[in-house]
N, C-alpha and C positions, 0 to 999 in steps of 0.2 A: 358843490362842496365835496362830494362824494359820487364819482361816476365809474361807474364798472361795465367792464363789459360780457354781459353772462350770455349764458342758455341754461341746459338743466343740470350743470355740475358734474360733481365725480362721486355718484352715491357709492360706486366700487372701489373707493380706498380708503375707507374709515380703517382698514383691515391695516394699513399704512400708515395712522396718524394725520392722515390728511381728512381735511373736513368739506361737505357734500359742497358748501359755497352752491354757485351760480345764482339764477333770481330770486328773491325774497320772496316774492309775488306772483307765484310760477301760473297763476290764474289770469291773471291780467299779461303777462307775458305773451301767454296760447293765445288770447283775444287779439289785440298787436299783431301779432303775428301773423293771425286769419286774415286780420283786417287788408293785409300789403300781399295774401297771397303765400305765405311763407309756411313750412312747419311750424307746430309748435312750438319745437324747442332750439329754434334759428336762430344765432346770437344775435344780442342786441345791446342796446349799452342802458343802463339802469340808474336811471336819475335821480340823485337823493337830495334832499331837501332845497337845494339849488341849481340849476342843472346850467350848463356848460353854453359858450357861442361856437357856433360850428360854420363851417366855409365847404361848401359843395365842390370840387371839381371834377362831374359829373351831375347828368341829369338824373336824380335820385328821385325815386316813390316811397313815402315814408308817410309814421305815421306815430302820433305819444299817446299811449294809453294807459290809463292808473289815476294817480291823483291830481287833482286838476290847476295843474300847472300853469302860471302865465307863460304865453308864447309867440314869439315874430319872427314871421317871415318877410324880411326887408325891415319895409315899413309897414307891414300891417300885421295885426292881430289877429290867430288861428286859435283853432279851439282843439282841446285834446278830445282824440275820438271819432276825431274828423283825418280823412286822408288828406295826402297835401302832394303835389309837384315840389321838388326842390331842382331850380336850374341851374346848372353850372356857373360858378361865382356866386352864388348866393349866397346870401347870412341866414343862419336862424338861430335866436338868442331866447333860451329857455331858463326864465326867471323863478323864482319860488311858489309855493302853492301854499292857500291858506286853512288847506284841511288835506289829512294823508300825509305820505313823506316820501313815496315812490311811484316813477311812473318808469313806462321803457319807450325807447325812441327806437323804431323796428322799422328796418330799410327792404325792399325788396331786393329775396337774392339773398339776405342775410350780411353780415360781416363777417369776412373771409382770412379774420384774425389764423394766426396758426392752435394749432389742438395740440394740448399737453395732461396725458393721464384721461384722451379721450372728450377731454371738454374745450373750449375756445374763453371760456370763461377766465378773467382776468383776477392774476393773485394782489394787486395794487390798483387802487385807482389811477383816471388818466392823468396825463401831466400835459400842461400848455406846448404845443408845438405837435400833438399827440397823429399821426397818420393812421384812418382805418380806411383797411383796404374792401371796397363792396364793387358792386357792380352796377349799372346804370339800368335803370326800366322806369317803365310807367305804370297808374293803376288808375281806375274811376275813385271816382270821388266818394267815398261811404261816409257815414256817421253813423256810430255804436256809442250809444248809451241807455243804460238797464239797467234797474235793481236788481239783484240777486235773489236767489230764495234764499241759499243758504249763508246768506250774509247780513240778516234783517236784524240783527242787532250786531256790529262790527269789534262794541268794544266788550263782549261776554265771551270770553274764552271757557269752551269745555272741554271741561277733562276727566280721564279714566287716574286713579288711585295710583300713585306713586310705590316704588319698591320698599322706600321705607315709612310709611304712610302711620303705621302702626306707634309710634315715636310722636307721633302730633297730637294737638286738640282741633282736629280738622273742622271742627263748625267753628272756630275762631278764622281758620281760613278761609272756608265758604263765605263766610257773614261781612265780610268787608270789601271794602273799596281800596284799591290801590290805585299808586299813581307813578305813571313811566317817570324815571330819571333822565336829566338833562346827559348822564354819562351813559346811555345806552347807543349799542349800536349794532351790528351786523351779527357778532358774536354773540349778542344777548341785548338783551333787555332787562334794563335793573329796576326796579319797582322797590317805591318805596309808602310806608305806611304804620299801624301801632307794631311793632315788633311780635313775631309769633315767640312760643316758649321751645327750644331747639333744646332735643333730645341731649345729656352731656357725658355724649359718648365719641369714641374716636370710628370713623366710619373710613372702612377698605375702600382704595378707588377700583372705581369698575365702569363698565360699560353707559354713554350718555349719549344723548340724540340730539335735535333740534326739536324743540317744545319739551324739553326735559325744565321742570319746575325747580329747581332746587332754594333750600333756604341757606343760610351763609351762619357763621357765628352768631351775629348781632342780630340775628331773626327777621331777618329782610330777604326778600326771593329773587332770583334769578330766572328768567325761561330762557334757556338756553336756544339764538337763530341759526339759520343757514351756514355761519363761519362759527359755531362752536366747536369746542373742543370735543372729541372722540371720546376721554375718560375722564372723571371727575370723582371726587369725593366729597362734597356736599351731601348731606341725605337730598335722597326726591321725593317732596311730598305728593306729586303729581304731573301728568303728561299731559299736555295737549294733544287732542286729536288732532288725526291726520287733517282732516277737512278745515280746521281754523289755525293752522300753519300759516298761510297767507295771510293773516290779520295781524298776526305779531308784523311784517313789514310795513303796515299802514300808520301802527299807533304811533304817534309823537309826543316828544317830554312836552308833561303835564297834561293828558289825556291820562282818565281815571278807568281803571279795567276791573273786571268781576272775573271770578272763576266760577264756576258752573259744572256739578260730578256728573257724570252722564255712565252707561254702565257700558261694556266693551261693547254689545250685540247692540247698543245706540249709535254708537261710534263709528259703527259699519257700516250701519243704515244711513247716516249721515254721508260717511264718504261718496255710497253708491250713490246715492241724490245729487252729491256735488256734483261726479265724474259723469253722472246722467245731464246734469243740466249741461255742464261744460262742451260735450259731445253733443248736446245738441245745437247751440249755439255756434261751434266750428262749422257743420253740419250747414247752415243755414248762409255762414258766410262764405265756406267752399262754393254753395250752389251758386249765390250770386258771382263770386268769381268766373266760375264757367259761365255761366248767362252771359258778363260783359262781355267777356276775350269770344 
């Protein structure tokens, strides 16, 4: 339904209006990408909630990592996480998943799409007939899968205090449950639930990120993802940290999410912990790659 083809975007042109885009999931991306051998940040195509039939002409090493996707090669069924051979004329037809919303399908070699503004990442999803130019290799057969540390609860987003925070009855926003909207997507995720009470004042546009919180008129939140917008004028009652960035691409309409205040120097602890665990993990699947070859 929605296949893109990223790496890690254009964080250097928000200064341009352009928004960072590339993968939602940029955790699960690195993983992928270890898995086949690749950089982390080696494009690949990003599979959303239904993903695409594709025809090999080349012997490709490939591999889907993220939410667990139904998938066939030919006629038989693969599992995401697990490496695979894909031989020249082959089919692989990657169906929907019943938990998550993103996986990435990561070739060895990478996809050798062209780069614009620095990235290979794609401004439109594909279209039927679509040609991605990679290169042909092989790889041993692995299988990665792992609980996370800092993923032990997926759907509790925390967050540091928003710029206009001061305007809320923020334990009204602590204290409840929302639930992703069926209209959410890349740009954001809409959430809906009891209405908060929205400061009634006119708020200057300025400066907005990905995991920027904002609430709307009608007192319903927005977290701004990967393809947001650069400036906004919504107040923001709160930020996502950096570390549960990658959660906002998992949750699907009508999965229920919590926000959670955490203070800045938690925030940071948490990142370093991710980016520790992350590195070591690469770490462990680099070695094995040298081991095989």
């Amino acid at each position: 339904m929605w296949t893109l083809i990223v790496d890690h975007g254009r964080p250097g042109t928000r200064s341009l209006g352009v928004p960072v885009g590339g993968a939602a999931d940029r955790f699960a991306l690195a993983l992928g990408n270890a898995l086949v051998g690749n950089p982390p940040d080696a494009a690949a195509l990003e599979i959303g909630s239904i993903g695409p039939t594709l025809r090999a002409d080349e012997n490709l090493a490939c591999v889907l990592y993220g939410a667990p996707f139904e998938m066939r090669l030919g006629d038989r069924a693969w599992e995401v996480g697990k490496t695979f051979a894909l031989p020249r004329g082959e089919t692989l037809r990657i169906g929907g998943t019943p938990s998550g919303m993103r996986a990435y399908l990561c070739v060895r070699g990478g996809l050798r799409t062209p780069v614009l503004l620095g990235s290979r990442s794609s401004l439109e999803p594909l279209r039927d007939g679509a040609e991605l130019p990679c290169t042909g290799g092989k790889s041993a057969v692995r299988h990665f899968r792992c609980e996370f540390a800092w993923n032990t609860e997926p759907r509790l987003l925390r967050v540091v205090e928003g710029s206009q925070v001061e305007g809320f009855a923020v334990e009204a926003f602590y204290g409840r449950a929302f639930a992703v909207s069926p209209s959410s997507n890349r740009m954001g995720l809409r959430l809906r639930g009891a209405p908060l009470t929205v400061p009634e004042r006119e708020w200057e546009s300025e400066p907005v990120c990905p995991g920027s919180v904002q609430a709307t008129r009608d007192g319903q939140c927005i977290v701004l993802g990967v393809d947001g917008q650069t400036i906004g004028g919504y107040p923001k009652i709160a930020q996502v940290i950096d570390a549960d960035l990658d959660k906002l691409a998992q949750l699907r309409p009508g999965d229920s999410v919590r926000f959670q205040r955490v203070t800045l120097e938690t925030a940071e602890a948490i990142y370093r912990a991710k980016q520790k665990e992350l590195r070591q993990w690469l770490t462990r699947l680099r070695t094995a790659e040298a081991f095989d070859s």
